[in-house]
N, C-alpha and C positions, 0 to 999 in steps of 0.2 A: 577829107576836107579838114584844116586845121580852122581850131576852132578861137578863138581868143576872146577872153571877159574883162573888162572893166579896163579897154584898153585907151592911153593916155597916146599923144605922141612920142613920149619915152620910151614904155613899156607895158605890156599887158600883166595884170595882177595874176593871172591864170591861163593856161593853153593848153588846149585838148588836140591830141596827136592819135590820128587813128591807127593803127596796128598795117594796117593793107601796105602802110609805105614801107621806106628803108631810113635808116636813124641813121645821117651822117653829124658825125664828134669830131668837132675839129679841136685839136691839142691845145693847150694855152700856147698865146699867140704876143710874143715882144714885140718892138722895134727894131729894125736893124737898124737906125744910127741913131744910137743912145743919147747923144748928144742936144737932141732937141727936146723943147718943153712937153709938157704934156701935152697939149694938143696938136702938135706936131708927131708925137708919138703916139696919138691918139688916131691920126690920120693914114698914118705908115700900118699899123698893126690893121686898121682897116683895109685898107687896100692889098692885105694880103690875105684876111679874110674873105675878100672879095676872089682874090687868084685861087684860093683852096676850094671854096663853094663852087666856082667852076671848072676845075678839077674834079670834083665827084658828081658833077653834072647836076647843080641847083643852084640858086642865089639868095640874096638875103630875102627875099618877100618868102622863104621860104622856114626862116626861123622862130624855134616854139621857144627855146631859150638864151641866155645870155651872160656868161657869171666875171666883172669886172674887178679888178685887184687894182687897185691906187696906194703909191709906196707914200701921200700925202693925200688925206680926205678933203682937206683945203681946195683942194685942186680939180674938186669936182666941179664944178661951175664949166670950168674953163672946157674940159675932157666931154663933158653933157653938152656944151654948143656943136662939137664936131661930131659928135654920136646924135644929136636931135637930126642935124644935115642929112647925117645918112640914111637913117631908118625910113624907110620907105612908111609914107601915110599911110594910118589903119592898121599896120601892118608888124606894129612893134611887139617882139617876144618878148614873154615874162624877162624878169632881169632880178640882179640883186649885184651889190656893187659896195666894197668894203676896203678898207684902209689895211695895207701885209705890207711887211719886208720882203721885196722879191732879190732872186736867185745875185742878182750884180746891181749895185748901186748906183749907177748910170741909170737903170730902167726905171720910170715912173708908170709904169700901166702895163698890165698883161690883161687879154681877152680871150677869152674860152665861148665858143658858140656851139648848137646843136641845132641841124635843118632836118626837117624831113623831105626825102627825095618821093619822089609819085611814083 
């Protein structure tokens, strides 16, 4: 049973992941049409987070962590209304979420998640 403490709608401060599952890592995850704002890129990299978690047979109610890269910390507002949408209640993974230069200048947001499968 995943366990989660002091958890907010966003994300949980702490999550406890028992050993009995399997640890799927999904790769930092762009947009493919770089083109759009961040929360349009913020919606894209989800839904393909969504394609990868079921691909190794789990979905996000299954996530212990979260780690967000924003090429503008400005723009975190904007990126946090499409990721509160998502996250399923109760059910938010630890997170952490910081301002980088990513790989092409197009990109405003890459996401990196970790589920544990049962």
């Amino acid at each position: 049973m995943i366990e989660r403490f002091h958890t907010s709608a966003r994300m949980s401060q702490a999550v406890s992941v028992p050993l009995s599952g399997r640890l799927v890592i999904l790769a930092g995850q762009v947009a493919d049409d770089r083109s759009l704002d961040v929360a349009g890129q913020t919606a894209d990299v989800l839904a393909k987070i969504d394609r990868l978690l079921a691909d190794a047979g789990v979905d996000k109610t299954a996530l212990v962590s979260a780690s967000i890269w924003l090429t503008d910390i400005s723009t975190f507002d904007e990126m946090n209304a499409v990721w509160d949408a998502w996250v399923p209640a109760g059910l938010a993974p630890a997170r952490a979420c910081v301002e980088s230069k990513l790989a092409d200048p197009r990109l405003r947001i890459e996401i990196q998640v970790f589920a544990l499968k049962a």
